[in-house]
Backbone bond lengths (Angstrom), bond angles and torsions (degrees), N, CA, C in turn:
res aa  C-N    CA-C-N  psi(-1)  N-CA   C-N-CA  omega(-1)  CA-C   N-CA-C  phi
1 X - - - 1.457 - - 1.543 110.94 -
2 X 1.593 120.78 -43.91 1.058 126.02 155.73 1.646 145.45 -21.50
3 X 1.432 81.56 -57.51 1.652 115.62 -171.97 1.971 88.58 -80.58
4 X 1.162 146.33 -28.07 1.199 147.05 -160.43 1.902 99.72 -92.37
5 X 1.448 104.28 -46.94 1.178 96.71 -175.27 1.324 108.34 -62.80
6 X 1.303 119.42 -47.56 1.655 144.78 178.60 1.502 105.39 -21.43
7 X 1.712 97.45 -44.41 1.509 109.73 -157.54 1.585 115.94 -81.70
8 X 1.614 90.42 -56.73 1.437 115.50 154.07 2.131 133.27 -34.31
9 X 1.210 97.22 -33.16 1.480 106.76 177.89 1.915 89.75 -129.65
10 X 1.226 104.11 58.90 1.439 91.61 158.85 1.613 133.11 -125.10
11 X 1.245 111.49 157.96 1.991 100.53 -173.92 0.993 148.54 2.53
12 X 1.842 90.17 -35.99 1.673 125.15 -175.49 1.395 92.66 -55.31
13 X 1.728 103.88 -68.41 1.641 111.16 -121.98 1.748 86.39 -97.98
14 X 1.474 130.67 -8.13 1.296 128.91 157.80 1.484 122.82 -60.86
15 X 1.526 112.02 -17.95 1.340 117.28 -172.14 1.628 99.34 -104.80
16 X 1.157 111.17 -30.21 1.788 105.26 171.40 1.740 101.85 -52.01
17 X 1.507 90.55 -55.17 1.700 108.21 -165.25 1.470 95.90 -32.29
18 X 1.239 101.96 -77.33 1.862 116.79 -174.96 1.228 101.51 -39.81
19 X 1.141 118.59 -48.57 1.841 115.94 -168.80 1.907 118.18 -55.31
20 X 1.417 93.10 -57.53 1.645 115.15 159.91 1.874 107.51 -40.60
21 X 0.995 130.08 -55.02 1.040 142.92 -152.91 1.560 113.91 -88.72
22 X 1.371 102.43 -61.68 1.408 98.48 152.91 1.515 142.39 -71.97
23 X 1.938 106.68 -10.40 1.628 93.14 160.57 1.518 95.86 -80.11
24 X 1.469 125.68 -60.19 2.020 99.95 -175.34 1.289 127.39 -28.90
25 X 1.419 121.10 -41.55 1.573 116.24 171.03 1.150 105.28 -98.03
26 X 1.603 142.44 43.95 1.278 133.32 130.38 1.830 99.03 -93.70
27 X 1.050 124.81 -25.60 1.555 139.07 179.37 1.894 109.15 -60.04
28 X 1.319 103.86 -48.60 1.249 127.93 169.74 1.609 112.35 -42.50
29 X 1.362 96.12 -82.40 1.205 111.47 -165.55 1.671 130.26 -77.33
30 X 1.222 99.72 -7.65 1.526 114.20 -173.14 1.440 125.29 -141.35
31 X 1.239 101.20 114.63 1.606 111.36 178.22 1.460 138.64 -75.02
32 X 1.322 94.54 -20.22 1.765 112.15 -172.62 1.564 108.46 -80.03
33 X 1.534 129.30 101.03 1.179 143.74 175.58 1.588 114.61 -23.81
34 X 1.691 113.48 -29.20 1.695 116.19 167.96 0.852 104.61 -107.41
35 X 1.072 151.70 9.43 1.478 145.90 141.08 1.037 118.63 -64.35
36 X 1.592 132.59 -49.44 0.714 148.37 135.43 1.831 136.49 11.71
37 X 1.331 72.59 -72.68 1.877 112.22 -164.18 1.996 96.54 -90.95
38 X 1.203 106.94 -35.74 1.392 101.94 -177.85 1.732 101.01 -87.58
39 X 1.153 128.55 -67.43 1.144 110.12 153.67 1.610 137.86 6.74
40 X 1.360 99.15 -73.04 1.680 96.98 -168.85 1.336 99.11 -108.66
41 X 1.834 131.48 12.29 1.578 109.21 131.67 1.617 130.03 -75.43
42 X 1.476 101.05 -19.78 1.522 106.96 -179.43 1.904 101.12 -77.34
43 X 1.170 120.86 -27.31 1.432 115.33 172.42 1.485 121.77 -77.09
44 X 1.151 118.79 -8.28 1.281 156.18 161.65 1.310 108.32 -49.63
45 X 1.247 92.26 -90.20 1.690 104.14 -179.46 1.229 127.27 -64.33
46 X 1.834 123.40 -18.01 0.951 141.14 167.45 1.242 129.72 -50.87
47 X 2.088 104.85 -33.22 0.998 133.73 -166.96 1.841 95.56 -92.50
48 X 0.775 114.62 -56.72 1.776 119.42 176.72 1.818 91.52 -70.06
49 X 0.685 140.92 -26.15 1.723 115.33 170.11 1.674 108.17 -63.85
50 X 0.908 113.91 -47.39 1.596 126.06 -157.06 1.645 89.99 -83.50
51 X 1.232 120.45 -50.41 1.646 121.05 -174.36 1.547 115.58 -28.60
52 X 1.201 123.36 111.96 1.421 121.21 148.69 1.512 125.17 -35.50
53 X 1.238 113.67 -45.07 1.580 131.42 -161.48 1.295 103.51 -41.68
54 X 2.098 118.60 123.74 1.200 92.00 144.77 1.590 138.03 -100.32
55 X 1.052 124.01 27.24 1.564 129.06 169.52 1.294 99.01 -79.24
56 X 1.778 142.93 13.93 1.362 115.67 -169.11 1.687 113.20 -70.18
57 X 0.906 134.60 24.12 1.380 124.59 169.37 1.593 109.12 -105.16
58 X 1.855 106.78 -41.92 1.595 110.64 163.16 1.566 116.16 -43.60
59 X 1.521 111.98 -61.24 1.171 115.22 159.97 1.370 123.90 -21.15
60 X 1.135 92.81 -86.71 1.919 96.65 -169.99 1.343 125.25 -60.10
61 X 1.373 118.62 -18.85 1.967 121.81 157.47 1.522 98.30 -67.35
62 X 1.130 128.58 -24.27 1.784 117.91 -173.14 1.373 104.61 -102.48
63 X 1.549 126.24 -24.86 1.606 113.57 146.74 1.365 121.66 -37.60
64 X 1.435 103.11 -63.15 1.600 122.02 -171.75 1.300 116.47 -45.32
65 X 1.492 98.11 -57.74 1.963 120.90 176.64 1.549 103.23 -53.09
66 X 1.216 99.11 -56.08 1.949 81.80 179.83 1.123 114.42 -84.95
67 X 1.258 144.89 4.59 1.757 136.72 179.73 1.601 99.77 -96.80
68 X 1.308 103.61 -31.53 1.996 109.89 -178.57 1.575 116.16 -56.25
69 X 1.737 105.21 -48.58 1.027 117.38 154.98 1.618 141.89 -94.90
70 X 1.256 104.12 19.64 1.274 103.49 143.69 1.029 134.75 -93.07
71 X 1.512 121.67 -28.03 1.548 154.07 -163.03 1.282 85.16 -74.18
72 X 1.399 118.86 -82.21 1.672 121.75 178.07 1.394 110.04 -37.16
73 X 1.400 138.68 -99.29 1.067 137.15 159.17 1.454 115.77 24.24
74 X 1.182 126.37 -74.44 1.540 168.05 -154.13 1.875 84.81 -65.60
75 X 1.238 89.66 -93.53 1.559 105.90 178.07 2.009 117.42 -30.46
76 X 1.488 91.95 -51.60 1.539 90.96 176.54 1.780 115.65 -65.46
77 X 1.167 101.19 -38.27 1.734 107.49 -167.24 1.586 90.88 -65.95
78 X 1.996 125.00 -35.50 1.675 122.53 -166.32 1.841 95.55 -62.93
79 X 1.432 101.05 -54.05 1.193 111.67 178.94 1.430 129.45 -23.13
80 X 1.870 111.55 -77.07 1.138 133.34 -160.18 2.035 96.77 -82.77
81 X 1.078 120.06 -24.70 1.441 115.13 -171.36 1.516 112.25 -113.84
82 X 1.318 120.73 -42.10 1.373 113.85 -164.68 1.610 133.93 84.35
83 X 1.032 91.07 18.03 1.599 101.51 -164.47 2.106 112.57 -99.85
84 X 1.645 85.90 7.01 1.616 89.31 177.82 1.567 102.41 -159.78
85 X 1.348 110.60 113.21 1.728 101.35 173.36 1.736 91.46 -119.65
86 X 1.518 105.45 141.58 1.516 117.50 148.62 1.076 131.87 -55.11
87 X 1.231 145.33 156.54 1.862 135.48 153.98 1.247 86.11 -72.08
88 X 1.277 171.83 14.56 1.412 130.95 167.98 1.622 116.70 -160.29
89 X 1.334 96.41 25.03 1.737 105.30 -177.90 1.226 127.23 -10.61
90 X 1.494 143.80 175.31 1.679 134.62 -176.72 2.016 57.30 -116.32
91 X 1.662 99.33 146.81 1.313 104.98 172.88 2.012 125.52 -72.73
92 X 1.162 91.22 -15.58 1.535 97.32 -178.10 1.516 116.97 -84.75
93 X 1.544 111.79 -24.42 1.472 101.82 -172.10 2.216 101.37 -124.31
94 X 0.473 120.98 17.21 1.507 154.89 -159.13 1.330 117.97 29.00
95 X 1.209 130.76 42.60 1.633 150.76 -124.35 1.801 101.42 -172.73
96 X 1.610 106.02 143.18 1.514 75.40 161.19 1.184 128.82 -123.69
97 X 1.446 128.21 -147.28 1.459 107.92 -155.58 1.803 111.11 -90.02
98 X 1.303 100.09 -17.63 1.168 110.84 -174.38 1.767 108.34 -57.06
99 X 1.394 93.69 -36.39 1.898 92.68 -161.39 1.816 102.68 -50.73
100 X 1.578 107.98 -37.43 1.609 101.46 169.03 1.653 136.67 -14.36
101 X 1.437 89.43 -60.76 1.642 90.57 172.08 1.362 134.00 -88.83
102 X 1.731 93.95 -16.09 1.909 96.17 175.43 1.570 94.47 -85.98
103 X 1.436 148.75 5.80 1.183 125.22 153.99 1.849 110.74 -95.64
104 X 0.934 110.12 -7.05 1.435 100.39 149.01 1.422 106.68 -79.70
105 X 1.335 150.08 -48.24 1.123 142.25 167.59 1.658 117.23 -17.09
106 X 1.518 93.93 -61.31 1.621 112.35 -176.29 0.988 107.02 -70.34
107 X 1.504 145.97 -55.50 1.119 134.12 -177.21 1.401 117.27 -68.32
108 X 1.316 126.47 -15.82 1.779 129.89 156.93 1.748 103.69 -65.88
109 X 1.101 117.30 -19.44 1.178 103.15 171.62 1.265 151.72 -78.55
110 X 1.941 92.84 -29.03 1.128 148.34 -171.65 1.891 92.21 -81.04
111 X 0.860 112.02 -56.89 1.564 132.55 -175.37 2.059 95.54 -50.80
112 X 1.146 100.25 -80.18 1.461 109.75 168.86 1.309 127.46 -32.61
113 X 1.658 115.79 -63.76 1.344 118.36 152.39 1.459 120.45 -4.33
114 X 1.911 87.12 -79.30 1.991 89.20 -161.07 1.380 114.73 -69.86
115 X 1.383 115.34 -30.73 1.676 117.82 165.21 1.439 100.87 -44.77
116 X 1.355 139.53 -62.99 1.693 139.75 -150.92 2.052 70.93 -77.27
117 X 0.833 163.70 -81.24 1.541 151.12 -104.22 1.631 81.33 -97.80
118 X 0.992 130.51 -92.61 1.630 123.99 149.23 1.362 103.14 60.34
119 X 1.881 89.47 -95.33 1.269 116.16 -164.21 1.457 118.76 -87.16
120 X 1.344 107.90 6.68 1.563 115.72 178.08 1.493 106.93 -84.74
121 X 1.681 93.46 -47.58 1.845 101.98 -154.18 1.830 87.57 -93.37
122 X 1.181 123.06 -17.98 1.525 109.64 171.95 1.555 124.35 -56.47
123 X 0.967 124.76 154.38 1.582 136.75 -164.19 1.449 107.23 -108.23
């Protein structure tokens, strides 16, 4: 039970925490689309400097893979329906550039999640 909590509140999932936390209050506080965008790649990388993990290269193609297609995704659904405009879109994809790394954000989160559920509902 020990060894679960251990796992559960460990380095890892304190540095997602921070990661999550500090792109929302880079979201918060700042309006400028490169501010933005530089911001929550430098929190990014901040987060893979400090990371223990060794899959970080698995990792970061499956950041990529899901932010590529969300970004796209994202853009087509703004496109074809209308049901979401930005104040400040990159003009080509109608989204902006920043959202790139906070859906790697999300999907590091997402990642974390099922590991902590994992080790809850495991026996």
């Amino acid at each position: 039970m020990i060894k679960k909590v251990n796992k559960i509140f460990s380095k890892e999932s304190f540095l997602v925490l921070a990661l999550i936390i500090l792109n929302t209050l880079n979201l918060l506080f700042f309006t400028d689309n490169t501010t933005i965008l530089t911001n929550s790649v430098f929190i990014l990388g901040i987060y893979f400097y400090l990371s223990d993990r060794k899959d970080k290269k698995v990792l970061l193609l499956t950041l990529l893979h899901f932010s590529f297609y969300g970004v796209i995704f994202e853009s087509l659904i703004i496109r074809h329906t209308n049901v979401l405009k930005y104040k400040n879109p990159n003009k080509y994809i109608n989204i902006p550039l920043w959202l790139f790394p906070i859906y790697c954000s999300f999907a590091l989160g997402a990642i974390e999640t099922y590991k902590i559920f994992n080790l809850i509902i495991k026996k």
